[in-house]
N, C-alpha and C positions, 0 to 999 in steps of 0.2 A: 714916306716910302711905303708903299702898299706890301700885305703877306699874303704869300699865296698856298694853299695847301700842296703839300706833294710827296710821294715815298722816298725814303733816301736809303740807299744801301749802306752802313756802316759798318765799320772794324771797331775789335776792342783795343782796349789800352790799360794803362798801367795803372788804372785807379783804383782797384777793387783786387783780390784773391780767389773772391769767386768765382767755380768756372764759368764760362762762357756759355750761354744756350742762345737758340737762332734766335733773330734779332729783326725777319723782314716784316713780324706784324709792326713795327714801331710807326708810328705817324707822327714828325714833328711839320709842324710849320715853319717854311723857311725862306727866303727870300731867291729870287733866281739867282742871283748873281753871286752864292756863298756856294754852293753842292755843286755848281754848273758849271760848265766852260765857260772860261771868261770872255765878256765881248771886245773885239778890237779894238776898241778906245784904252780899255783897263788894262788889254796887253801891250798899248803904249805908253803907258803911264808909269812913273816911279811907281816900283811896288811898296815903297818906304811909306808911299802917301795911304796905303788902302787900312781901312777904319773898318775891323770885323767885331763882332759882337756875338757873343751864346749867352741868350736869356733861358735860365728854365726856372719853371715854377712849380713847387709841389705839393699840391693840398689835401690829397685823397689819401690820407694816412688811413690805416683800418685802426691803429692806434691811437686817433686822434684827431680830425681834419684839421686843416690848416687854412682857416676860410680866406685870408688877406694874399696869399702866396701866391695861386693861380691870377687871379687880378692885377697885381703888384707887378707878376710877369709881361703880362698881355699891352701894361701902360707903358711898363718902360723899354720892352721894343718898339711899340710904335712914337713913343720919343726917340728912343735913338735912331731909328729910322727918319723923321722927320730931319734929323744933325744930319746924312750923310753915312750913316752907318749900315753895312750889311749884313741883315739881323737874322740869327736862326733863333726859332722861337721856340721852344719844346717846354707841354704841360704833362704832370704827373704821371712822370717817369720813372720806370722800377730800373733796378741796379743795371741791367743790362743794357737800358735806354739810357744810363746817361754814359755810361761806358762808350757807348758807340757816337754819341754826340761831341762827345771832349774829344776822340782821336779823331773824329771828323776836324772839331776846329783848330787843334794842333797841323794837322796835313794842311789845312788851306792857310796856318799862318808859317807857313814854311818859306812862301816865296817870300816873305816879308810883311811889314804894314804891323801896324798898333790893333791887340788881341785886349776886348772887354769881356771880361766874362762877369754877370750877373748872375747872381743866386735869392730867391727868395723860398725859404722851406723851412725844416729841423734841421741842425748841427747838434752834433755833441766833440765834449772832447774826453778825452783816455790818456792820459800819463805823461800829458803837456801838447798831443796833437788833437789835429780837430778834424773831423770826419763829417761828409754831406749823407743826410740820411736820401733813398730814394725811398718810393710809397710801399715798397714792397721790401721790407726790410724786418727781418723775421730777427730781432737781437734780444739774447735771453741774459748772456752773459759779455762778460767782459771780451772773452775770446772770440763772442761772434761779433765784433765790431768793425775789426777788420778785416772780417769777409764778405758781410753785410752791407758796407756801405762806402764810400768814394774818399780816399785820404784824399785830403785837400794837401798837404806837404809834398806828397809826390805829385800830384798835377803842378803845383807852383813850380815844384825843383824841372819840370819837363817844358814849362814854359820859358823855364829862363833861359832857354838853352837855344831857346830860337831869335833870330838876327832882330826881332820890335822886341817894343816894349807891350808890359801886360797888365791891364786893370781890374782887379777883384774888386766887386763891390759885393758886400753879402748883409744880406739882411736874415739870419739865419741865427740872430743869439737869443733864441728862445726857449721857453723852460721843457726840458730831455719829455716826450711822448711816452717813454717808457718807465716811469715810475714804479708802475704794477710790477713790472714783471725783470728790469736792470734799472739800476741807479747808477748813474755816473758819479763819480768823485767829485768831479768840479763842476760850476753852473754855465751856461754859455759856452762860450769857444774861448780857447786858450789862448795864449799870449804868439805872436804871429812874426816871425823873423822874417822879413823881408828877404829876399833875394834882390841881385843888381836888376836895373831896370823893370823894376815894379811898383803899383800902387794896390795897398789894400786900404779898405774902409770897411769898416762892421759897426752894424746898426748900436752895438753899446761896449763898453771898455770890457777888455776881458773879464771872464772869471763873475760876469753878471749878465743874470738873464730875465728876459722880457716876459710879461704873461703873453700869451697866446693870440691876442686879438679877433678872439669870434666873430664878433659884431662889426669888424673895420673895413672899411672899404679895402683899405688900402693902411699898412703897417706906418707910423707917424716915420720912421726911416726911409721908405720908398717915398711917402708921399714928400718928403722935404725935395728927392732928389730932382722926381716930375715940376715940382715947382717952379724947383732952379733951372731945368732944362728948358719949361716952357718959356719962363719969361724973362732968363740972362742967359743964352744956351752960350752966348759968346767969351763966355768968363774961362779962363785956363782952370784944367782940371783940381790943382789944392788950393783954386781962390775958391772955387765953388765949390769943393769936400769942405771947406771952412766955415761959407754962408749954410749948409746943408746941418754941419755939427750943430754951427749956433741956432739956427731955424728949432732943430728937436729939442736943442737942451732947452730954451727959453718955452715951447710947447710944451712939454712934458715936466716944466718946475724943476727940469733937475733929476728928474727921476729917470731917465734914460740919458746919458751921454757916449754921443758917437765918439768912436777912435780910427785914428788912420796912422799912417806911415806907410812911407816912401822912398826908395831907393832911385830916382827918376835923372837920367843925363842930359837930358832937353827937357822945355817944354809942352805941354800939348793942350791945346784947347778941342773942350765939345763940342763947337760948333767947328765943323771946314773953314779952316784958313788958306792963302795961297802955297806954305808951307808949314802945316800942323804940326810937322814932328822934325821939325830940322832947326827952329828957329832956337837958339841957345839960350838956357840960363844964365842971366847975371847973377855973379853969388860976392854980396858981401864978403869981408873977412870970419865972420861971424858964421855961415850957412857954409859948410862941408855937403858937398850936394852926392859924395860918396858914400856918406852913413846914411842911416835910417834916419828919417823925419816922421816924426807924430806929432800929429794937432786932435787934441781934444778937448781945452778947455777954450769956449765962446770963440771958437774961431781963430784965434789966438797963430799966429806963425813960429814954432817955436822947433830949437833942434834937441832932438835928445842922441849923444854920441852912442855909436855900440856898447855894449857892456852895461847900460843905466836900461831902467826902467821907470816910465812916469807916473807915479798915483795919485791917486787922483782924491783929494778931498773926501769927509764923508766923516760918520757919525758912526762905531760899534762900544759894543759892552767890553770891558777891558776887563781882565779876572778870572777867577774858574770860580764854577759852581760848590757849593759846600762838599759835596761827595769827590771833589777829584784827588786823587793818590799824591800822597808828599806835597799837600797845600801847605802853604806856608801866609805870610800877608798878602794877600792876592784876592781880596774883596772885590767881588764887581760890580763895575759902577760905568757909566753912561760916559761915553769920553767923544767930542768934537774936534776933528781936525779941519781949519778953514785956510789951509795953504797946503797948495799940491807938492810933490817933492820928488825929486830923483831918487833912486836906490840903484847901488850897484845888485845888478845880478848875483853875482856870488860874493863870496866872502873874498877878503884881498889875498892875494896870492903872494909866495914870496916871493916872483916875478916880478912883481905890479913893487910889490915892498922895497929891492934891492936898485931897480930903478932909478927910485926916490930917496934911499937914505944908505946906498950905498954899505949894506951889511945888510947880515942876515939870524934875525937870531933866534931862529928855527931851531929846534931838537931832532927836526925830520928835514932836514935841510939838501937830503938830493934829490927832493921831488920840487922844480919851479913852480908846477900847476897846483901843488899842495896849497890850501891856506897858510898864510905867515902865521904861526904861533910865538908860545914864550912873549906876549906883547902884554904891556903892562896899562893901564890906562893913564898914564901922562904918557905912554909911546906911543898910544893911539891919539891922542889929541895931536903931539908934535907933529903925527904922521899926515893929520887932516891939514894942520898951517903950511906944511912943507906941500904938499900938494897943491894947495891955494898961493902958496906964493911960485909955484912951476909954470902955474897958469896964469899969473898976475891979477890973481881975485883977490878979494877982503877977507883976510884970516878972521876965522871967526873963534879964537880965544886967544885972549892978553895970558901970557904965561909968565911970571914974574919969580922971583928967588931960584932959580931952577940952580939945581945941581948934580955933576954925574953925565952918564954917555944913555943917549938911548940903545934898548934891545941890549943892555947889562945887567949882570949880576945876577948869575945864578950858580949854587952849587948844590954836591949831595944832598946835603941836608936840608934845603930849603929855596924858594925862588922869589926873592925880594931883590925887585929894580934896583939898579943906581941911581935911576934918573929919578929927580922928583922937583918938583915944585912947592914953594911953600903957597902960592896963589895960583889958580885959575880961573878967569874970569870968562863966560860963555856971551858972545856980544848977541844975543839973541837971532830968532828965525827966520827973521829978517836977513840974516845976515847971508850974503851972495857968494861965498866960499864953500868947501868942502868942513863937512862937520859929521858928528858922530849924529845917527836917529836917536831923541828923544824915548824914553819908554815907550808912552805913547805910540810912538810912528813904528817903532819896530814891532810890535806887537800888533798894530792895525795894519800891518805890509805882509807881516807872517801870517797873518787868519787869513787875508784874502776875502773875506766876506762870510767865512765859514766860523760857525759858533761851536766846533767840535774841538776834540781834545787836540787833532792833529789834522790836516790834509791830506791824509790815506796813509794805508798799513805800515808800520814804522818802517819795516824793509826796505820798502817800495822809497821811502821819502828820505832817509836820514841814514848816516854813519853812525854807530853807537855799541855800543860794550857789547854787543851780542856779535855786530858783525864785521868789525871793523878791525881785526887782529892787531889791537892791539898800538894804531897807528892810525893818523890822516892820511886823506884818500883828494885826489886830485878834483878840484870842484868840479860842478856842474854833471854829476855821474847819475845822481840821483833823479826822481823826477821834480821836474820846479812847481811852485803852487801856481795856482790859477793865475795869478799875477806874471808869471815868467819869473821868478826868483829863487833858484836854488840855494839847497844847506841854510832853509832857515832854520832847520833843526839838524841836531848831530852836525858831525865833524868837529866845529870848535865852538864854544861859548862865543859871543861879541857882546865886545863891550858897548855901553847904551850911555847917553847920556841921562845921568839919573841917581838918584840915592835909594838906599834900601831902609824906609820908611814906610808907614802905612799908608796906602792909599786915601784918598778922600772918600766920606762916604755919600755924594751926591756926584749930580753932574758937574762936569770941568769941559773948560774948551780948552785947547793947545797948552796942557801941561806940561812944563820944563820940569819938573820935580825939584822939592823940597829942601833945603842943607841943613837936614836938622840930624844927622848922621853922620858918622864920619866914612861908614862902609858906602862901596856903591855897585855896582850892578850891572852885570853882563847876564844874554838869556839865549836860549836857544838848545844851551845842553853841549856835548861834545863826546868824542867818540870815545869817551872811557863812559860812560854814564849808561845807567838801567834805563828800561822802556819808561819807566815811571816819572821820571826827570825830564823826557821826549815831549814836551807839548807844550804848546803856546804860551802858555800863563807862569810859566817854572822862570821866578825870579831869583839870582844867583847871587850872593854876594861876600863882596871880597875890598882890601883894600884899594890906594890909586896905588900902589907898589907894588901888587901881586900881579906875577907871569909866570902863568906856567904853561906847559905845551897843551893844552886844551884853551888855551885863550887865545882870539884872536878880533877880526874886527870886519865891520863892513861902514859904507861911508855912504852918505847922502847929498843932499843938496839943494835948498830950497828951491821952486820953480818958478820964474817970473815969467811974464808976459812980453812978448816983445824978441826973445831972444832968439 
């Protein structure tokens, strides 16, 4: 489908703070049939069936050009063009120009039809959102971000609201332009909550970002999608988000993996079908077509329920450096994780708790959305088999001799369970049940990719003796690390699968940890605890008996393929 140049008069919208200035020098390129009256055919036709698309691309940074972006755009409207789609095409647009293109393509998907929006430029994100930078983006500090440049969460929130469905594709997780002069917290774009009736894709899994690609024609994330559009355009939209993830990860070694999710109630294919967007999903027992779906390993169809998050494999330095405050054994050393894994978002709540085991045995017990405290680590393990057997999964520990009530026994003087066991056997990682994260895993879920003491200013991230009067605080308050996972620090301690022993002093892959102690190990801190205690590496230990109302838990899940 051919582009034709043209002026377009546009309004603002609701992506940006900054004021409004005129807007008629703008010049996008854009197809007749997207700004114009529609022709008699299209005014008899389902409006369900019309397939619009806003490509922009933004390379002319003063901060940095962006050589792959303007290109990147240019290719894949005229692919989507070629599928049937009517494309506005707009290059290196300042705040103002893309303001007036998004409430353009919001207004024309009003009457209906399935809404693509592609992005290729800089993103950054700020305190778990992610924001589209335009060329003209003057951001010094943290404040000027969101006036500066286009929240991607409120364009999403304003799309969901119209009667299609909405496609973000962004190739946009590349490393912040603004180094000199703002640094962002976190690398890439942050972790992306779906709304109903949506699909997002980003060129790599949150919380990691791509170099820049000076020299590329074309960014290895655009180029996989032109691929797939040229030569299987007929494939439904998450067969071909799935050929496109494996296409990069198997290019790039591994070094760049795409992620997606999707909230989608039919589905749709890129190329024109006789009905694109009406034809229904069959959903196994297994595929909940109302949660979120993320595919990002090899293609892989897999569902991740709300409340989890997927991580993804990968190689960091486990420890703190010799210089960090209240180091205790915390040597660092090279640690390999080669199995991906769930993580709940937050710590369990005593909602989530009472649920499952029918009591509560909280010290702070009339807040539901609070973390469950007082949990001891054999309540924590009973709590992960009870879970696994709710769902009819393979408990992943043999508990034997046990005796006593879980979430008992506590008084004045002291907080030692009833419950205990004289065995616990952990069936390994393998194992397809709810379990406790490994040291390891909680420790490489909490850094998120960052080798820093914390994820940004204690305030900002965690509950803890400075600010937390004296009590837990209802999860998810805080900001989450780059990953999407709040209260990895502060609030409550979680218990970890693990001993409190010395670490190895070389590399290890998929450490279980050692039973050459009898103590074991919860980390993260909790909200009676000094700044100094606040940080990644702060290993805790305690007996399998001890619960007190700063303990609590979060749960995992290893990640298969297929599911």
């Amino acid at each position: 489908m051919p582009l034709h140049d043209r002026r377009a008069t546009l309004e603002p919208g609701p992506w940006s703070l900054r004021p409004r200035q005129p807007v008629e020098r703008y010049l996008l390129l854009v197809t007749l049939l997207l700004l114009v009256a529609s022709s008699p055919a299209e005014a008899q036709s389902d409006p369900n069936n019309r397939r619009l698309a806003l490509v922009i691309g933004n390379s002319a940074y003063p901060t940095g050009a962006l050589g792959p972006a303007a290109p990147d755009a240019r290719a894949m409207a005229e692919a989507l063009g070629d599928q049937g789609f009517e494309v506005t095409l707009a290059v290196d647009l300042d705040q103002d120009g893309m303001n007036q293109a998004l409430s353009a393509f919001r207004r024309a998907l009003e009457r209906g039809g399935t809404g693509l929006f592609y992005y290729s430029g800089y993103a950054i994100q700020v305190q778990g959102r992610n924001y589209l930078i335009p060329v003209d983006a003057n951001i010094r500090t943290e404040a000027d971000v969101d006036l500066e440049s286009i929240d991607m969460g409120r364009l999403m929130v304003t799309l969901e609201s119209l009667p299609g469905q909405a496609i973000f594709i962004l190739d946009a997780s590349r490393m912040s332009p603004f180094e000199g002069s703002f640094r962002p917290k976190g690398q890439g774009m942050a972790f992306i909550q779906v709304p109903g009736g949506s699909f997002v894709g980003l060129a790599n899994s949150p919380g990691a970002a791509l170099p820049n690609d000076a020299g590329a024609e074309h960014g290895a994330y655009t180029r996989a999608w032109l691929e797939q559009l040229t030569t299987n355009p007929a494939q439904e939209l998450a067969a071909m988000s799935r050929a496109v993830n494996a296409q990069v990860s198997q290019a790039t070694q591994q070094a760049q993996i795409p992620w997606e999710a999707y909230r989608l109630s039919s589905s749709f294919f890129m190329a024109p079908t006789e009905e694109p967007e009406t034809t229904p999903v069959v959903a196994s027992a297994a595929v909940d077509l109302s949660a979120p779906v993320e595919r990002t390993l090899n293609g892989q169809r897999n569902t991740v329920p709300l409340g989890w998050v997927l991580i993804q494999p990968g190689t960091f330095t486990m420890g703190s450096a010799p210089g960090e405050s209240s180091r205790g054994m915390e040597d660092q050393h090279e640690v390999t994780l080669t199995r991906a894994f769930m993580m709940q978002k937050t710590e369990v709540t005593q909602r989530q708790w009472v649920e499952v085991m029918n009591n509560n045995p909280s010290q702070f017990h009339e807040c539901e959305d609070c973390p469950v405290e007082r949990v001891s680590l054999y309540d924590a393990v009973y709590f992960a088999n009870a879970m696994s057997r709710r769902d009819n999964l393979e408990q992943c520990y043999a508990m034997s001799d046990c005796t006593g009530t879980v979430g008992t026994g506590c008084s004045s003087t002291g907080c030692t369970g009833d419950f205990q066991c004289r065995k616990v056997e952990f069936h390994g990682l393998d194992c397809e049940g709810y379990r406790l994260p490994t040291e390891a895993e909680w420790e490489y879920a909490a850094r998120a990719g960052t080798k820093e003491l914390r994820y940004g200013p204690v305030d900002d991230i965690a509950w803890y003796a400075n600010n937390s009067s004296g009590s837990t605080h209802p999860v998810g308050q805080k900001e989450p690390n780059a990953w999407g996972l709040y209260d990895m620090l502060g609030n409550v301690w979680e218990w970890v699968w693990g001993w409190h022993s010395p670490y190895p002093s070389g590399p290890v892959t998929d450490p279980v940890g050692t039973p050459s102690t009898r103590t074991r190990v919860n980390r993260g801190a909790g909200w009676r605890n000094h700044p100094r205690h606040v940080r990644f590496a702060m290993r805790h230990s305690f007996g399998g008996r001890d619960r007190y109302n700063s303990f609590g838990l979060r749960l995992v899940r290893t990640w298969k393929a297929g599911w």
